[in-house]
N, CA, C and O of each residue as an XYZ file, in Angstrom:
444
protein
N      -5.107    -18.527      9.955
C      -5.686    -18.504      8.634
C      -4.654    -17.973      7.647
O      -3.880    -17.064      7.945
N      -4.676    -18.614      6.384
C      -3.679    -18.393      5.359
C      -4.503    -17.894      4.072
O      -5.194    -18.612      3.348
N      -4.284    -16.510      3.939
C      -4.848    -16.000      2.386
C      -3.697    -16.293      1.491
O      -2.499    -16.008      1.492
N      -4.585    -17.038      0.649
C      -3.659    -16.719     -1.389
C      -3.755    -15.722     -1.408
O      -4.825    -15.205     -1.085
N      -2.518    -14.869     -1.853
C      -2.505    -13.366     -2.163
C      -2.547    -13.358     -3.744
O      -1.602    -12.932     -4.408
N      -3.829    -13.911     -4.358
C      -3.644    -13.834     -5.630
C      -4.203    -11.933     -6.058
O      -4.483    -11.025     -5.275
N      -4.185    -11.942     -7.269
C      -4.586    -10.253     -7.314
C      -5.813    -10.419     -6.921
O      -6.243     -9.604     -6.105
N      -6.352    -11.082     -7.205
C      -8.178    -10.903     -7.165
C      -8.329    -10.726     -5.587
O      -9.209    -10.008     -5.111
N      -7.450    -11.399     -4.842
C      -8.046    -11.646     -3.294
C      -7.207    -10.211     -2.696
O      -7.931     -9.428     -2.082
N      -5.986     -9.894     -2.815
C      -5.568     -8.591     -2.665
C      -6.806     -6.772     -3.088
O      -7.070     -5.718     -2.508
N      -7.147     -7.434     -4.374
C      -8.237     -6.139     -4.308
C      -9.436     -6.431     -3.708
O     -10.283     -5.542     -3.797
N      -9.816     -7.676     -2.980
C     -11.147     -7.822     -2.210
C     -10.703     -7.417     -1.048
O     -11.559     -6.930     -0.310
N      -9.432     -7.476     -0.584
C      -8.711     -7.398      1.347
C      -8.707     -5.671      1.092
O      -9.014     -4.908      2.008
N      -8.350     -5.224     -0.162
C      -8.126     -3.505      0.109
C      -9.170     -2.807     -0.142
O      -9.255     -1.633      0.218
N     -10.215     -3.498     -0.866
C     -11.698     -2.983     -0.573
C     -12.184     -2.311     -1.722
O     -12.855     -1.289     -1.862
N     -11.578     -3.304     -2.686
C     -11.897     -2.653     -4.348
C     -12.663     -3.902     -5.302
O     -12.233     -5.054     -5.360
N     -13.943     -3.373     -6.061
C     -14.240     -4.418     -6.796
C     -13.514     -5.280     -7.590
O     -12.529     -4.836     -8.180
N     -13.843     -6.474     -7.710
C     -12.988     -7.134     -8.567
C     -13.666     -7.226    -10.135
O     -14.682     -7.901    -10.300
N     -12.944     -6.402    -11.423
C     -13.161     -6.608    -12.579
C     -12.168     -6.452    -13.385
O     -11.089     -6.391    -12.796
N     -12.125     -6.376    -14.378
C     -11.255     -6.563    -15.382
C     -10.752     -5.349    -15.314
O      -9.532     -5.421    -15.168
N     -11.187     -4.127    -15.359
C      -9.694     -2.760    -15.158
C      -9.231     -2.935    -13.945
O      -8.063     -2.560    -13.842
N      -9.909     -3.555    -12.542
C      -8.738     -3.373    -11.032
C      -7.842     -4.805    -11.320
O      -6.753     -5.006    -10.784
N      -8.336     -5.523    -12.029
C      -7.882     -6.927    -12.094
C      -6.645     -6.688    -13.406
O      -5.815     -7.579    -13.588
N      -6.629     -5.531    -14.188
C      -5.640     -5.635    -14.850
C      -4.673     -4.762    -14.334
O      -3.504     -5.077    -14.558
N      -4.987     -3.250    -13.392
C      -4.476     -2.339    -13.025
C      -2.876     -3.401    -11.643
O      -1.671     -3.215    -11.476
N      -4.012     -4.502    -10.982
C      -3.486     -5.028    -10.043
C      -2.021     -5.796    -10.621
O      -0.876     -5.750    -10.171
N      -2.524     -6.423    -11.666
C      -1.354     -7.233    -12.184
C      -0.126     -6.632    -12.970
O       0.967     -7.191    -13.056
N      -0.469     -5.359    -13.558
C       0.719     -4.506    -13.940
C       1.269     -3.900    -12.747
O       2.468     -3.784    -12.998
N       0.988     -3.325    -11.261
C       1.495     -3.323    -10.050
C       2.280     -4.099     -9.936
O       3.471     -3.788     -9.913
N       1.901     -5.229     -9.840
C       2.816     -6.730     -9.051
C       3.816     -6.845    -10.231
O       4.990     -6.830     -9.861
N       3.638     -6.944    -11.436
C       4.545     -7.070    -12.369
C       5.863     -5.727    -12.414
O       6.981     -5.720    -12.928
N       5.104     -4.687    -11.624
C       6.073     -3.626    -11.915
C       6.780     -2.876    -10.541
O       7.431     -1.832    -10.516
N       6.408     -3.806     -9.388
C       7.118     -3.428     -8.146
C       7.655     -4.711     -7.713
O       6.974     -5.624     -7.246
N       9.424     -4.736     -7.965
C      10.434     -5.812     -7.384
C      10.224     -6.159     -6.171
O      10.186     -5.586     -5.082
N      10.078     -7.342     -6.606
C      10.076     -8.381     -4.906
C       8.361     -8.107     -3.952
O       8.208     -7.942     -2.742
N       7.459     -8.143     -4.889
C       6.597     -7.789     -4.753
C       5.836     -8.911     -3.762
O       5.130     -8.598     -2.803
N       6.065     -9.990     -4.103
C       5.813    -11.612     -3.596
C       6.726    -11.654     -2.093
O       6.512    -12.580     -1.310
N       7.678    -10.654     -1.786
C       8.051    -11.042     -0.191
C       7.635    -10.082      1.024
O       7.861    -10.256      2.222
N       7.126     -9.273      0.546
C       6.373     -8.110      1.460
C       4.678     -8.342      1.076
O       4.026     -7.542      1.747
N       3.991     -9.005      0.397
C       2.895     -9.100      0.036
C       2.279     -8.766      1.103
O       1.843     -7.706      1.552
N       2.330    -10.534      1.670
C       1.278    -10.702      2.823
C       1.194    -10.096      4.163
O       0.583    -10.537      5.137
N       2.147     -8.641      4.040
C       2.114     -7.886      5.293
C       1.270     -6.491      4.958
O       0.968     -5.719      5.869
N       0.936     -6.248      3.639
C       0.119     -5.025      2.879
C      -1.010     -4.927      3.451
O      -1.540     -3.870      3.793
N      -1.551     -6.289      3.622
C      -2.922     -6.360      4.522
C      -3.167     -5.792      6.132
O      -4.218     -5.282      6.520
N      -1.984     -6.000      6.937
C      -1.598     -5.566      8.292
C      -1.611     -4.255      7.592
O      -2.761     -3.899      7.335
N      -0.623     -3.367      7.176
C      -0.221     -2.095      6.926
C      -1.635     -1.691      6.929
O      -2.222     -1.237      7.911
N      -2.242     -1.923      5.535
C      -3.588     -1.291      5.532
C      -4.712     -1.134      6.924
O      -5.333     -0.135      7.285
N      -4.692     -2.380      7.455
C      -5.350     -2.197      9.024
C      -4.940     -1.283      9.936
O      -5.586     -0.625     10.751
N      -3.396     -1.342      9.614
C      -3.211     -0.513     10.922
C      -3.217      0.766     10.401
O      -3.348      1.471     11.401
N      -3.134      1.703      9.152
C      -2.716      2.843      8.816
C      -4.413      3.585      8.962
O      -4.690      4.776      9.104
N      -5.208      2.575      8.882
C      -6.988      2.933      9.186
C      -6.713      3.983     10.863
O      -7.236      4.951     11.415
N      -5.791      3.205     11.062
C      -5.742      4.463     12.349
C      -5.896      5.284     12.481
O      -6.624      5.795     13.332
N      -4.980      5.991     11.318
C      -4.739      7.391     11.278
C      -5.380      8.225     10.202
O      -4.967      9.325      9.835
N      -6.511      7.540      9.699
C      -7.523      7.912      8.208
C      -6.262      7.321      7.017
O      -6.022      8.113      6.106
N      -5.808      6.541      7.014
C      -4.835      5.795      6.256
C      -6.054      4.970      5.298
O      -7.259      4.766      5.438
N      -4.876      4.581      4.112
C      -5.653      3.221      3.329
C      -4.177      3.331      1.950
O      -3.521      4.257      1.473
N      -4.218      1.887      1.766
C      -3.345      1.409      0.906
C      -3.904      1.024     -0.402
O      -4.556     -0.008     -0.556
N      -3.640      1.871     -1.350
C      -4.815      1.873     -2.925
C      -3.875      1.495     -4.048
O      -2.721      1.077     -3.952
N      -4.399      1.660     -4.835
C      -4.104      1.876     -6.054
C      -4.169      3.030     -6.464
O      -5.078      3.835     -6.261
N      -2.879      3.223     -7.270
C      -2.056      4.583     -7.557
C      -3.071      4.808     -9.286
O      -3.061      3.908    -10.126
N      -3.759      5.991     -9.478
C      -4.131      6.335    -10.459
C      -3.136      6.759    -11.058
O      -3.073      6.067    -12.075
N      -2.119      7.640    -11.060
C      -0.922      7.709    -12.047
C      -0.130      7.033    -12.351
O       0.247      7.279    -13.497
N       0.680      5.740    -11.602
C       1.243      5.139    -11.656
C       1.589      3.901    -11.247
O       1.097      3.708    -10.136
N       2.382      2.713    -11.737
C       2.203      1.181    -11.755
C       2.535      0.926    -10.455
O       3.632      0.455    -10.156
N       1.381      1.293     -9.360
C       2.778      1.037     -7.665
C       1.051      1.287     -7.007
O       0.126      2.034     -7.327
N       1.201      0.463     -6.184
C       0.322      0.589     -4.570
C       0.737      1.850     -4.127
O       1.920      2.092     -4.366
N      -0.069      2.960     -3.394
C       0.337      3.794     -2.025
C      -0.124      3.505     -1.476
O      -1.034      2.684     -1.585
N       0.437      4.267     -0.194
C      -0.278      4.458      1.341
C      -0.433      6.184      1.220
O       0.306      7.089      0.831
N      -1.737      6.101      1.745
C      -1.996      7.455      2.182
C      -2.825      7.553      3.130
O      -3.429      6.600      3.620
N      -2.959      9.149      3.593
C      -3.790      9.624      4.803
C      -4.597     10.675      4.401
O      -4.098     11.430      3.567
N      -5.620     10.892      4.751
C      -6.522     12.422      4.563
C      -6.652     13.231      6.181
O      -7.177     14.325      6.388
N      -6.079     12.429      7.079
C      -5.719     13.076      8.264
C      -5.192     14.326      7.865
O      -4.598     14.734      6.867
N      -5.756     15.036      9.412
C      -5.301     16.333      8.698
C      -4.893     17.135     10.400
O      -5.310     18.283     10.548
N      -4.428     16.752     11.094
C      -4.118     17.011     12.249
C      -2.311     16.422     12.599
O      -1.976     15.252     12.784
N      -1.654     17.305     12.603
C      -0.274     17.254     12.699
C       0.174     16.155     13.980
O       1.257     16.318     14.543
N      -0.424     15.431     14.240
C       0.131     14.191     15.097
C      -0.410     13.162     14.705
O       0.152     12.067     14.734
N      -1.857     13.404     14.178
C      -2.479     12.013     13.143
C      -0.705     11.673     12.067
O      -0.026     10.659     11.907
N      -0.581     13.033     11.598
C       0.184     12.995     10.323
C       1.388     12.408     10.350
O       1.803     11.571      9.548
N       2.136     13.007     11.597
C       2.852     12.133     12.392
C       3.238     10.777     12.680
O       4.347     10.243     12.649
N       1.739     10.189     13.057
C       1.641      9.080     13.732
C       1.829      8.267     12.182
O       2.752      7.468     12.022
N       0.925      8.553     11.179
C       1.064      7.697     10.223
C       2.310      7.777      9.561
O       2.699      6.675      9.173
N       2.936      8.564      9.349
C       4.492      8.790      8.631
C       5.495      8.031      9.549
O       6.526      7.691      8.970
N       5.427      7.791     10.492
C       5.989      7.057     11.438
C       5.680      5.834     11.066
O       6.523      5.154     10.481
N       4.447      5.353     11.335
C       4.269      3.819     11.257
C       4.543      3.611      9.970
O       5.067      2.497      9.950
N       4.491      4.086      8.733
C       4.739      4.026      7.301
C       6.196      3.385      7.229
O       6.516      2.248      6.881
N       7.087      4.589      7.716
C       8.261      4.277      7.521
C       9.067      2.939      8.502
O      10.080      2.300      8.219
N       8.087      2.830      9.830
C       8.813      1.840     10.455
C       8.720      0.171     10.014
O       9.418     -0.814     10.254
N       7.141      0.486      9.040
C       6.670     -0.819      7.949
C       7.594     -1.050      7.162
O       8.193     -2.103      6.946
N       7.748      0.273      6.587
C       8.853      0.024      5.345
C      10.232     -0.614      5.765
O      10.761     -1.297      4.888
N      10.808     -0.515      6.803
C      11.834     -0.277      7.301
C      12.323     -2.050      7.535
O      13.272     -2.703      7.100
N      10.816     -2.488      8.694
C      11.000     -3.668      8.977
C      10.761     -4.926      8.000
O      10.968     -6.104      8.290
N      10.153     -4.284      6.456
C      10.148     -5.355      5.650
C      11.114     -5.246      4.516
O      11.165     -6.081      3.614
N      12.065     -3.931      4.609
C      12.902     -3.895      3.629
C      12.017     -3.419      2.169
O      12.047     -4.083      1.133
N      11.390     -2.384      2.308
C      10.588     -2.179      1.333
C      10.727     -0.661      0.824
O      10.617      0.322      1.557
N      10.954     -0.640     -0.377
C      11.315      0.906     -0.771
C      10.279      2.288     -1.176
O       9.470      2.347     -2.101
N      10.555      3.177     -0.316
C       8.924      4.185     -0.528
C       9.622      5.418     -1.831
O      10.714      5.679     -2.335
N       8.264      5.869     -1.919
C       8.789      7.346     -2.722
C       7.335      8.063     -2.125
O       6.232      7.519     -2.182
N       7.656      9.611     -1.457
C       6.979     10.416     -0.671
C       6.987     11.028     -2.015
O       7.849     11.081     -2.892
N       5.482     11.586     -1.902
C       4.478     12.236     -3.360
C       4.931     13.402     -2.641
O       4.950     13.495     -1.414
N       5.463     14.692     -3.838
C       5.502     15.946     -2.935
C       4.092     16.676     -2.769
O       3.086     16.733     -3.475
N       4.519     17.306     -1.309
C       3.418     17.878     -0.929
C       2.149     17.426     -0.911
O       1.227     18.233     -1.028
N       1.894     15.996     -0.753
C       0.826     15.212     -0.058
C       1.544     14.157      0.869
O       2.742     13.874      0.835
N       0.408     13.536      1.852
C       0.978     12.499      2.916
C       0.347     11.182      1.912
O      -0.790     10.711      1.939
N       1.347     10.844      1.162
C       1.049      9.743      0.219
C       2.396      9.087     -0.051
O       3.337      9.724     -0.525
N       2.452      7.974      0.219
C       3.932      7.222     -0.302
C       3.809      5.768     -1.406
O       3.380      4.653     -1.106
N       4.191      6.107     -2.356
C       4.454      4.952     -3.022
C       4.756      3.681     -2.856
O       5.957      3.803     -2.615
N       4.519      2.403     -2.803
C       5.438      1.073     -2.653
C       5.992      0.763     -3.685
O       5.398      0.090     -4.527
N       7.830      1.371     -3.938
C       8.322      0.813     -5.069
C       8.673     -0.917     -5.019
O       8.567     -1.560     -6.064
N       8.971     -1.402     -4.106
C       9.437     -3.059     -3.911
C      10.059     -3.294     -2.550
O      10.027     -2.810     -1.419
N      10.609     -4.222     -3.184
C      11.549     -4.920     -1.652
C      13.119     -4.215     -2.400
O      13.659     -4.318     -3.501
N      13.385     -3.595     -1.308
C      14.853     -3.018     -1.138
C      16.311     -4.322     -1.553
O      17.490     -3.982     -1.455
């Protein structure tokens, strides 16, 4: 099966209503994280698998960028997800920024 990763179908896969503020919030994201169109269709995997670890891939209230974060709170959950985070990032060429002092990472683009 092949999803259009249009915005609208991206905030239905991450589990956010679709209206006109997520539908505008979404498109200043994509407009404002480089190479946004070659790591897309793997955001959806990330998000599944980071559910592992109390993970989920949102929308950033401060700023124009997707995170990943965890509310895990057990030092090998924390682990486990900072691991798989970075080995995502790693294998799609995708650039993070770690929020200080929370387990939250930014998606700036494709590296």
């Amino acid at each position: 099966m092949n999803i259009e990763l249009t915005p609208e179908n991206l905030l239905i896969q991450l589990g956010y209503p679709v209206n006109e503020a997520t539908l505008s919030q979404m498109q200043r994201i994509i407009a404002n994280t480089p190479g946004f169109d070659k790591f897309a269709k793997h955001l959806l995997t990330l998000n599944d698998e980071v559910k592992r670890f109390g993970g989920i891939v949102a929308l950033s209230n401060s700023k124009d960028y997707l995170k990943v974060k965890t509310d895990a709170d057990t030092p090998e959950e924390i682990e486990a997800f900072t691991d798989y985070v970075k080995q995502w990032a790693e294998k799609y060429k995708v650039a993070l920024e770690k929020v200080e002092g929370k387990n939250t990472y930014y998606i700036l683009g494709h590296e």
